[in-house]
C-alpha positions in Angstrom: 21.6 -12.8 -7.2 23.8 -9.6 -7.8 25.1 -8.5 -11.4 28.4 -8.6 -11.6 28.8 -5.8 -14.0 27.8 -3.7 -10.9 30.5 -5.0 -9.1 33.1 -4.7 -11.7 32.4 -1.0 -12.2 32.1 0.2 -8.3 28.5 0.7 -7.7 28.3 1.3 -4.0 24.8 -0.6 -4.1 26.0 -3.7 -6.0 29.2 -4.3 -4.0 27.4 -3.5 -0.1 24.7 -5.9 -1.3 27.3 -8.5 -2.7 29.4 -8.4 0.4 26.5 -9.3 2.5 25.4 -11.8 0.6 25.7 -15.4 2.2 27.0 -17.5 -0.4 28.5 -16.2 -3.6 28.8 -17.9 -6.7 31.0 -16.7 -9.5 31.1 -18.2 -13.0 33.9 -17.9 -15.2 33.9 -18.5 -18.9 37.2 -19.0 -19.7 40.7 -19.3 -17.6 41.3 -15.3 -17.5 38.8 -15.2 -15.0 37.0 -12.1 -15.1 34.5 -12.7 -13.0 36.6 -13.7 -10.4 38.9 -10.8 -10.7 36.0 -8.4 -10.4 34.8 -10.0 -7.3 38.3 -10.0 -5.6 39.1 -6.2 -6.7 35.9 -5.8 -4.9 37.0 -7.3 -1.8 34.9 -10.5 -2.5 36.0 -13.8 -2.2 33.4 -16.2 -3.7 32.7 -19.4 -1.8 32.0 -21.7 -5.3 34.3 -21.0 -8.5 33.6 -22.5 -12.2 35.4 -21.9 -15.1 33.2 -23.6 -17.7 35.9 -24.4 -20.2 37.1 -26.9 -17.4 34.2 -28.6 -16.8 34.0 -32.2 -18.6 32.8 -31.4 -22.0 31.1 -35.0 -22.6 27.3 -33.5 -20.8 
């Protein structure tokens, strides 16, 4: 597990070891999809996408 604020603000360390990570998971909050964003800017595509506010709200 990597944290994303890393990511988002460049920190050679964060993004080598998030590129060579073998799955990647990112979790989105709402539609803007920050977390995504961050990861692609990076040059990170993430295998598994949620955006909670889409998930069935009846659990």
């Amino acid at each position: 597990m990597y944290c994303l604020i890393g990511v988002g603000a460049h920190l050679p360390s964060f993004v080598e070891a998030s590129r060579k990570a073998k799955k990647c998971v990112a979790i989105d909050g709402c539609g803007i999809g920050f977390a995504r964003k961050a990861l692609e800017n990076a040059g990170i595509s993430p295998r598994v996408y949620v955006t909670v506010t889409e998930l069935d709200r009846d659990w």
